[in-house]
C-alpha positions in Angstrom: 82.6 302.8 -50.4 79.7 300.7 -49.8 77.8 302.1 -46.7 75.2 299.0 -46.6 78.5 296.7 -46.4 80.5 299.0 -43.7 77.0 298.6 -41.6 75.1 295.8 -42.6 78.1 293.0 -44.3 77.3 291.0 -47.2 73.7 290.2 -47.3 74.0 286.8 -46.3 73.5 284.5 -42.9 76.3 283.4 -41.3 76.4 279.9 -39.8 77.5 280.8 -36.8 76.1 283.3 -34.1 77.9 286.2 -32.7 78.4 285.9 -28.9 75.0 287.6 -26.9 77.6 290.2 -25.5 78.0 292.4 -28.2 74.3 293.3 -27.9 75.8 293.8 -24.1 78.1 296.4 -24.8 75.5 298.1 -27.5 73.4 299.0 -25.0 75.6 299.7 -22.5 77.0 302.4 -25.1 73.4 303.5 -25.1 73.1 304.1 -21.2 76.1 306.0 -21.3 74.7 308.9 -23.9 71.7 308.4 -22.0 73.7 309.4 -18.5 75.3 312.3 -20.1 71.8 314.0 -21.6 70.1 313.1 -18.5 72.6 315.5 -16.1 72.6 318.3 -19.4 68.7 317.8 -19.8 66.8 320.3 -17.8 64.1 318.4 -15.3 60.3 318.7 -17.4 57.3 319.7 -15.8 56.3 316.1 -15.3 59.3 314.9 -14.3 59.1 317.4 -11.4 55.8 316.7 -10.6 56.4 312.8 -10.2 59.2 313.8 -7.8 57.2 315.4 -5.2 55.3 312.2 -5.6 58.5 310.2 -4.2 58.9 313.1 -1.6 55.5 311.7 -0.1 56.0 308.0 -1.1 52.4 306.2 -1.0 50.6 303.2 -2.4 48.4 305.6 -5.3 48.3 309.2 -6.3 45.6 311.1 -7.9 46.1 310.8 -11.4 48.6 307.8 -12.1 49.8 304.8 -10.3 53.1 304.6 -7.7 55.8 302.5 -9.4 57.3 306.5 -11.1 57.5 307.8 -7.4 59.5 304.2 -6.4 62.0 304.5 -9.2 62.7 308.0 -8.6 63.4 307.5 -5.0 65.4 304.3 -5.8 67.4 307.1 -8.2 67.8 309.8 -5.1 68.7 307.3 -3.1 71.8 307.1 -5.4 72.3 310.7 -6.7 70.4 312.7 -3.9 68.1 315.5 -5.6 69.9 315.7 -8.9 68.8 315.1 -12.1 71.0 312.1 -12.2 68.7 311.6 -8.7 65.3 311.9 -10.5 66.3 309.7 -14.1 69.0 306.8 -13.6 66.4 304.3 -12.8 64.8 305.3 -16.1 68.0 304.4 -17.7 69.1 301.9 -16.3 65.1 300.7 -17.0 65.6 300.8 -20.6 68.7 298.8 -20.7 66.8 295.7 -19.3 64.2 296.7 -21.8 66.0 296.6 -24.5 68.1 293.8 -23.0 64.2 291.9 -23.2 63.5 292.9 -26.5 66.5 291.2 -28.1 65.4 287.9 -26.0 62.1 288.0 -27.7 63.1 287.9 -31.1 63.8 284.3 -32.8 67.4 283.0 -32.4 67.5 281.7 -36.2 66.9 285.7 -36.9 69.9 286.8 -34.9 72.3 285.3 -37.0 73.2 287.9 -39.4 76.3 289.3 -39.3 75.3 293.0 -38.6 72.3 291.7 -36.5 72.7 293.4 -33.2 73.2 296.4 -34.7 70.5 296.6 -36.9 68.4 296.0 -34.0 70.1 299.0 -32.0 69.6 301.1 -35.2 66.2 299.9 -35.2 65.6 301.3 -31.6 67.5 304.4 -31.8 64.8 305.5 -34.7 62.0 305.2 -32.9 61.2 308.7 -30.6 60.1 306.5 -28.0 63.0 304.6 -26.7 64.9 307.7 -26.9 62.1 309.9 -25.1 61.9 307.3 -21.8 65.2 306.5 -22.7 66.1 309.1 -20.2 63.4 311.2 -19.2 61.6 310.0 -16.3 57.7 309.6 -16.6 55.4 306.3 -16.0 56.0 305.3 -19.3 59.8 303.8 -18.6 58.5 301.4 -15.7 55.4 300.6 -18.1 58.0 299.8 -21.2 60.5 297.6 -19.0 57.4 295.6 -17.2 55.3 295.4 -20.8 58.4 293.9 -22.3 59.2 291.6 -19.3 55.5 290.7 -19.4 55.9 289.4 -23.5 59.0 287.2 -22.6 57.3 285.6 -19.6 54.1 284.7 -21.4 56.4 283.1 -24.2 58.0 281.1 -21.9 55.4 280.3 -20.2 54.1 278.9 -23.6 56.6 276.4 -23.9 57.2 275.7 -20.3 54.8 275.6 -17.1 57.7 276.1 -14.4 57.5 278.0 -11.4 60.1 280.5 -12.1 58.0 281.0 -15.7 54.8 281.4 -13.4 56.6 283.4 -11.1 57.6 286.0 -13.6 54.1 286.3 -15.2 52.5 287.4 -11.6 54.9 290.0 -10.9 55.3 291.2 -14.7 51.4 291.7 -14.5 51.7 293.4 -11.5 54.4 295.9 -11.9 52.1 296.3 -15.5 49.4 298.1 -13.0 51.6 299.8 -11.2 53.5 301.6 -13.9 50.1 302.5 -15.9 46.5 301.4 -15.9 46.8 300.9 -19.7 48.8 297.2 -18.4 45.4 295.9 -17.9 44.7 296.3 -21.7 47.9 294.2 -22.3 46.8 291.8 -20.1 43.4 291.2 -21.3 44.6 291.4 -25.0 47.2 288.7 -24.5 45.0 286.3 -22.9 42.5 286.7 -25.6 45.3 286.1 -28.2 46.8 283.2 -26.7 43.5 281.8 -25.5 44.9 278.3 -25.3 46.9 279.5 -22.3 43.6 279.5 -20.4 44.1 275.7 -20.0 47.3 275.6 -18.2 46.9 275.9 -14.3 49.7 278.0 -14.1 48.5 281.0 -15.8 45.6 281.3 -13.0 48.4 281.2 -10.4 49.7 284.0 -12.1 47.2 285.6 -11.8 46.4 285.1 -8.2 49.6 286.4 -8.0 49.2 289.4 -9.3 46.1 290.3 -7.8 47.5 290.1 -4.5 50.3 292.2 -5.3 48.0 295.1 -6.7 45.5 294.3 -3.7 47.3 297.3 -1.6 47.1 299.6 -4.4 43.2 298.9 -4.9 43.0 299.0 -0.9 44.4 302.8 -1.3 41.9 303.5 -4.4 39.0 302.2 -1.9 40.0 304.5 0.5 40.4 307.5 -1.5 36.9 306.4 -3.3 38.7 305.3 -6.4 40.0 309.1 -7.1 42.4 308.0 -10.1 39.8 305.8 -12.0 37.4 308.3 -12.0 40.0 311.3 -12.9 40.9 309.3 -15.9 37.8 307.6 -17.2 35.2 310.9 -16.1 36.9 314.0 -14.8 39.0 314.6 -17.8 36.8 313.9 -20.6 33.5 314.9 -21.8 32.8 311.8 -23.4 31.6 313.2 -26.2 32.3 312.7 -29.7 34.8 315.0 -31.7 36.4 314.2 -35.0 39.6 316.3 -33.6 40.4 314.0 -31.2 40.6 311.1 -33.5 42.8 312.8 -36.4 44.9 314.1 -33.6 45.2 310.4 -32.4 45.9 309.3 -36.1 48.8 312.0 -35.9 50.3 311.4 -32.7 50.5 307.9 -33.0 52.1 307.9 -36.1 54.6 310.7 -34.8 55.8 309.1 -32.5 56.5 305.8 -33.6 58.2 307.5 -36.1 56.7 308.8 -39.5 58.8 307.2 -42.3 59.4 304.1 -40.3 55.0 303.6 -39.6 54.5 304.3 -43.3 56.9 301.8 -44.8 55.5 299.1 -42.0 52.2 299.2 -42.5 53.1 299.0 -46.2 54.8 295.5 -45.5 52.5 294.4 -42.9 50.0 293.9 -45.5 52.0 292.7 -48.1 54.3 290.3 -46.4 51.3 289.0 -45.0 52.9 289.1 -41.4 50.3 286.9 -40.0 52.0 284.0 -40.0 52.5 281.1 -37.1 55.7 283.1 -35.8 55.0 286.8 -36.5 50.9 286.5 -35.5 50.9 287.0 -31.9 53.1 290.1 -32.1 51.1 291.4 -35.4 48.1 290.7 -33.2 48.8 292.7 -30.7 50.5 295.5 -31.9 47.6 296.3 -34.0 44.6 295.7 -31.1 46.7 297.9 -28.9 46.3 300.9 -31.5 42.5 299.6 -32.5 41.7 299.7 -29.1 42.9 303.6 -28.2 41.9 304.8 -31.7 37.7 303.0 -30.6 38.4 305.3 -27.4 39.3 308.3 -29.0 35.8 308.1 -30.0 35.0 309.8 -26.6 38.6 310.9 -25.2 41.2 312.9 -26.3 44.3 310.4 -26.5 47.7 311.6 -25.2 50.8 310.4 -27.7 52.8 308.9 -25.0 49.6 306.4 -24.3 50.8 304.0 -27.4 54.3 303.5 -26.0 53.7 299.9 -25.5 52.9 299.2 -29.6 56.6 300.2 -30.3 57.7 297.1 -28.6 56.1 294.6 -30.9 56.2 296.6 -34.1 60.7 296.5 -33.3 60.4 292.7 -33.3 58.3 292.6 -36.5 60.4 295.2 -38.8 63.5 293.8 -37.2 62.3 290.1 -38.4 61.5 291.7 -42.0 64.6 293.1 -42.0 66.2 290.0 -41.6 63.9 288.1 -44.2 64.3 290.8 -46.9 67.5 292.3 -48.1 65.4 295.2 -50.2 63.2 296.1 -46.7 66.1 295.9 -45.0 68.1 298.8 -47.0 65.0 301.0 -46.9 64.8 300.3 -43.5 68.9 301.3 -42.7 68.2 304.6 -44.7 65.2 305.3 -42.6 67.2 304.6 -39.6 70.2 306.2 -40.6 68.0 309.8 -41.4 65.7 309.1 -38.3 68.5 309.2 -35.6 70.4 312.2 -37.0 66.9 314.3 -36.8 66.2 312.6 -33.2 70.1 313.2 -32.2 69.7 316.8 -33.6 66.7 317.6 -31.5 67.8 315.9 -28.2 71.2 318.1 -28.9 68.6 321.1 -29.1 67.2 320.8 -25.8 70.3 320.8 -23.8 71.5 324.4 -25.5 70.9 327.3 -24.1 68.5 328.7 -27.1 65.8 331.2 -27.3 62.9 328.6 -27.8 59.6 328.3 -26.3 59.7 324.8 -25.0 59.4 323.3 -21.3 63.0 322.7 -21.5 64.3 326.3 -22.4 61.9 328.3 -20.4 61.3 328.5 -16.7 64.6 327.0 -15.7 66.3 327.4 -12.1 67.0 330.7 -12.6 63.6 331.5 -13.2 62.5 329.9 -9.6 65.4 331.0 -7.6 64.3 334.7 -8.6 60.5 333.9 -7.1 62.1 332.2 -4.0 64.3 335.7 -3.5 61.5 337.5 -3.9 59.1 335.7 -1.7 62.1 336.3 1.5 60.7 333.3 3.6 57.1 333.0 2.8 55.7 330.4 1.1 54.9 330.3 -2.5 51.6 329.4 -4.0 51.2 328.9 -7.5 47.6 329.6 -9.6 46.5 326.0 -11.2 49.9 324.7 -11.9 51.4 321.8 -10.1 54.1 322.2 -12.8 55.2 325.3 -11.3 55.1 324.1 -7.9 56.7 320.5 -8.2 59.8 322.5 -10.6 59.7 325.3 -8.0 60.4 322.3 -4.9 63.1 320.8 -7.2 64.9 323.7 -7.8 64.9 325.6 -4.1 64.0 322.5 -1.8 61.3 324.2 0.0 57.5 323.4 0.2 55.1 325.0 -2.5 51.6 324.6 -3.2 49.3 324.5 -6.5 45.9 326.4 -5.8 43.7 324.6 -8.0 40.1 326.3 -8.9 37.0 326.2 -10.9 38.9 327.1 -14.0 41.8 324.3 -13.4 41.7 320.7 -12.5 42.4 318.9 -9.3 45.7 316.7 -9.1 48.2 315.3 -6.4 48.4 318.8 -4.7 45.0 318.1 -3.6 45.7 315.3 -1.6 48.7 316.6 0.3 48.6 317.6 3.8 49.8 321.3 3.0 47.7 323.0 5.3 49.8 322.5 8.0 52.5 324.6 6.0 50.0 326.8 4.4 47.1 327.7 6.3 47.0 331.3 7.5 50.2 332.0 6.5 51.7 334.9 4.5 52.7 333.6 1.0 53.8 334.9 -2.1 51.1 334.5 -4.6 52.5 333.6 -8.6 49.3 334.5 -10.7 49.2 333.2 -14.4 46.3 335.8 -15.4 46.9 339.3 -15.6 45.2 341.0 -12.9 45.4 344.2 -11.2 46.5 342.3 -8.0 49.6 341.1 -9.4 53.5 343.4 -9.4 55.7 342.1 -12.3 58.8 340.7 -12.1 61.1 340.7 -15.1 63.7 337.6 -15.7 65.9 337.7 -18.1 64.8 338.6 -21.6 61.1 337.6 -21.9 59.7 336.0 -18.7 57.6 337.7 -16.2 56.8 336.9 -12.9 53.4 337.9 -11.5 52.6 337.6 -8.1 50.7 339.2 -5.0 51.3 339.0 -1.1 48.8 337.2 0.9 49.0 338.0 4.5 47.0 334.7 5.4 46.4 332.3 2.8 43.1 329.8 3.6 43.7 325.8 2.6 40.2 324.7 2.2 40.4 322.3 -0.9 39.6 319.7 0.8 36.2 320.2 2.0 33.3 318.2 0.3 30.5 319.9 -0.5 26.8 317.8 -1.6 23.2 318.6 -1.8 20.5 317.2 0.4 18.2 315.7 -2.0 18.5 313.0 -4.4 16.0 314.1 -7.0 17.7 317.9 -7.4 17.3 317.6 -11.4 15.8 321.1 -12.2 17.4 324.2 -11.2 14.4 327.3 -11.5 15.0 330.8 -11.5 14.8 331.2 -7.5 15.1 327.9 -5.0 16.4 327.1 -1.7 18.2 323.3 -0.8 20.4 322.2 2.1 24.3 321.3 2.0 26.0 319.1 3.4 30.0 320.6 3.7 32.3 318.2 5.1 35.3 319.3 7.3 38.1 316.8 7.3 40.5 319.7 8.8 41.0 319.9 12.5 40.4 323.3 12.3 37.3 325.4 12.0 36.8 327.8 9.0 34.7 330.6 9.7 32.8 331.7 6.5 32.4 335.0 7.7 36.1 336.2 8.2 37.0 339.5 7.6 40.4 338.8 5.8 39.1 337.3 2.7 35.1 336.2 3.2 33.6 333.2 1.8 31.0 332.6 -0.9 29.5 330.1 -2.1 28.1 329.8 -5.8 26.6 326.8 -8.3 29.0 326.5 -11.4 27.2 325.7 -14.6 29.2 324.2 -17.1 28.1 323.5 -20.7 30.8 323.1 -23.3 33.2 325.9 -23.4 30.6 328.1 -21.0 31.3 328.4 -17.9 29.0 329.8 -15.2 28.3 331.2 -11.7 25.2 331.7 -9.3 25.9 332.9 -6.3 24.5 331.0 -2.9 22.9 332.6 -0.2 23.9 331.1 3.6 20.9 330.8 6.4 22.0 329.1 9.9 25.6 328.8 10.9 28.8 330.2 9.4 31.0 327.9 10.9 32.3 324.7 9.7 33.4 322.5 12.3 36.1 320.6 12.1 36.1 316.7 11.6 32.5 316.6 10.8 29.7 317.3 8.5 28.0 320.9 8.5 24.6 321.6 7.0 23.6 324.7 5.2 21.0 325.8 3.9 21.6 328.4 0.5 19.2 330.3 -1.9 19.8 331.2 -5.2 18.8 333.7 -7.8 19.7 332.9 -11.2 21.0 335.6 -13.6 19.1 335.9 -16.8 22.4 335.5 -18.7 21.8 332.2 -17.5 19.7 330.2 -20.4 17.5 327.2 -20.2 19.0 324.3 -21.3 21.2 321.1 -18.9 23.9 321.7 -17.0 27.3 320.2 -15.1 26.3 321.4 -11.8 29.0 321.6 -9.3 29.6 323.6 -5.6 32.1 326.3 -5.3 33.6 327.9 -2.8 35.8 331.7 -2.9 37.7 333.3 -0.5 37.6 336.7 -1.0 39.7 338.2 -4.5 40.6 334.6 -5.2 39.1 331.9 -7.9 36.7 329.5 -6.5 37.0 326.1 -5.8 35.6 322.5 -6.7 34.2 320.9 -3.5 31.8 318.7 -5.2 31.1 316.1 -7.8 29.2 317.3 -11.0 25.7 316.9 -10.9 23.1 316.7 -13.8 20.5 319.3 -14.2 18.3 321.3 -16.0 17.6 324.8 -15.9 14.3 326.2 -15.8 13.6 329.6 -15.6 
């Protein structure tokens, strides 16, 4: 029996199209698989996080853009706090998608027999339309708005109408809203179809869009532009490291699929893609990857981060597919071996199996054991919103991420929890071990660490700076004045009994991580809604070498891990 008949037909064009609804009912069929691994697929830690974001809906959050909280509240509108609650957007997402796709490929290359389901093959052997095919992250929004985004600027290529116009400004916009890399889109579409530029309607577009993102800027004003600088300063050195590079080489290839990359790249050169039909899409595809494999130069490049380039590179192997029957039976074979693997593993992370990964560890059993043993307090997890977010999904009560020197800040930072929180008795998970911490045994092989807290302090959001613009050299002994910033509306004494405060420099450099403890003159009392001055001494260690510095001020209450309550500051130390 010949399998490349039974799939494909007779290698030959038929005169006649097949009706645009069997690609209808193709990815309808795909929604419905993706609906039944959604509600067996156990919520990820990101997942769970973006959900407390639509639990406290707003125009930004600190590390990613709002249009993940809107389609997850869109989704519990529907299906209350299910899974089906947190991902059916997502799915139904990826239909239209897909749906878009289709649109953008030439009609004279959708005439094959077989040609909606190669395309479906196609897309069912790539990790990434099965990944946000029904797991909910900012990535399904971003895929569904780059997509809509292509189609519009095509059209508007041919056709200057208002509807065409229309589209553009709100594809742009929903770009930005899904994920900051839209911009990057933008700006490389413009500069490949430059000519645009002289059409009116492609600066009413972007009027258009601007004013839709103004609100979201407005909010990044207002919270002095916490997201930008998380992502282009907080979370990278900006230093050079070959790793990050090979591990962008790596991932990239990964996840757009090994086999499939390989044998692309192979005919991209050879096929000489770069023709009037195929250039734009060629153009792209490969500025996209230029672009984030120049910034992994100085950043560490997350996988997920190239979603966007498997949207062109479908259109181009699906058009060399059609061009050439020899690519297209390497191509099938690919396919056909790519989605048993991908089908295999997505089969994998539904079962209940003794593996190591986010979805087989730290399930609701695992969180309804902490929230019987913390017997009405509330639960604070050490530096993992993770914990916290799956720990809200899975009881529906309030949690909290304590986030210190050794950790990063994130969304938890921003929430009002210290009117839960503050001075309360909680039940403390640790991730360290520490002498502090009973053990609590679930299952097989996870512990539970944790501590009672009879009153736990929320005082992550004070801002701490220093009093003098030209503090560049830090000496062996020196004195300077704080400023400490109370946005609470309560006081906090620095001199409680309970758990006492300290405050300490933290010298970063590399990997090494240090403190010097501060000591207070004048008040112990922050007041609240204003700004406090202290003045501190310090007394450097000698483990303390010469050498620059990340400077940043601490704070600790007690036994616990200091905080961050200032921006890193450049210095040297001189002893």
């Amino acid at each position: 029996m010949n399998l490349n008949k039974i799939l494909f037909g007779e290698n030959r064009l038929l005169k006649k199209q097949i009706p645009i609804k069997k690609i209808n009912l193709y990815i309808i069929g795909i929604c419905i698989i993706n609906i039944v691994q959604a509600v067996l697929t156990p919520i990820t830690n990101d997942e769970a996080y973006y959900w407390v974001f639509s639990k406290n809906l707003d125009l930004g959050y600190f590390d990613h853009p709002p249009m993940v909280a809107y389609i997850i509240k869109l989704s519990s509108y529907l299906f209350s706090n299910t899974l089906l609650g947190v991902r059916f957007i997502t799915i139904v997402l990826l239909g239209f998608t897909l749906k878009i796709i289709w649109k953008l490929i030439p009609e004279e290359n959708k005439e094959h027999k077989y040609s909606e389901l190669m395309f479906i093959l196609l897309v069912l052997a790539i990790p990434i339309f099965n990944i946000y095919g029904f797991i909910t992250t900012p990535d399904a929004p971003f895929l569904f708005a780059a997509a809509l985004f292509l189609l519009a600027l095509e059209r508007m290529s041919k056709k200057e109408s208002f509807t065409n116009i229309l589209i553009l400004g709100i594809a742009s916009a929903l770009l930005i809203y899904s994920k900051y890399h839209g911009g990057i889109v933008i700006i490389l579409a413009v500069f490949l179809k430059f000519k645009l530029l002289k059409k009116w309607g492609i600066y009413i577009s972007g009027i258009l869009a601007l004013l839709l993102i103004l609100p979201h800027l407005n909010w990044q004003y207002q919270n002095d532009f916490i997201t930008f600088d998380y992502h282009l300063f907080q979370r990278t050195s900006g230093e050079f490291s070959f790793k990050n590079v090979i591990h962008y080489v790596l991932s990239t290839v990964a996840i757009l699929n090994p086999a499939l990359i390989i044998v692309f790249f192979y005919y991209l050169k050879k096929q000489k893609l770069f023709t009037d039909r195929n250039n734009f899409m060629t153009q792209i595809f490969i500025g996209f990857l230029a672009f984030f494999l120049i910034y992994s130069f100085r950043s560490k490049i997350e996988a997920h981060w190239v979603a966007f380039s498997a949207i062109p590179m479908v259109i181009l192997i699906y058009n060399l597919m059609i061009s050439h029957n020899y690519i297209r039976k390497q191509m099938k074979l690919i396919g056909i071996l790519s989605i048993v693997l991908i089908f295999s593993a997505r089969l994998l992370i539904v079962l209940d199996l003794p593996l190591k990964t986010e979805f087989h560890i730290e399930k609701k059993d695992y969180f309804e054991a902490i929230f019987k043993k913390a017997n009405g307090k509330n639960v604070v997890f050490v530096n993992s919103y993770q914990k916290a977010a799956k720990y809200s999904f899975y009881t529906g009560e309030a949690s909290f991420s304590d986030n210190n020197a050794y950790y990063r800040k994130n969304q938890y930072d921003l929430l009002n929890a210290e009117a839960i929180f503050n001075d309360t008795p909680v039940l403390f998970i640790g991730n360290w071990p520490h002498k502090m911490f009973d053990s609590l045994k679930i299952g097989s092989n996870e512990i539970i660490l944790h501590h009672k807290i009879d009153k736990y302090p929320i005082f992550n959001k004070l801002e701490a700076s220093i009093n003098n613009d030209n503090f560049k050299i830090l000496n062996k002994k020196g004195r300077v004045d704080l400023t400490i910033k109370n946005p609470y509306d309560y006081m906090i004494d620095l001199e409680q009994k309970n758990l006492p405060y300290k405050f300490s420099f933290c010298l970063k450099k590399g990997n090494e991580i240090y403190f010097a403890p501060l000591k207070m003159d004048g008040t112990k009392q922050l007041k609240p809604g204003r700004n406090n001055m202290i003045a501190v001494g310090w007394e450097l260690k000698d483990k303390i070498l010469n050498g620059p510095y990340k400077l940043q001020i601490v704070l600790q209450a007690g036994y616990l891990n200091p905080k961050v309550l200032s921006k890193k500051y450049d210095i040297e130390v001189k002893k």
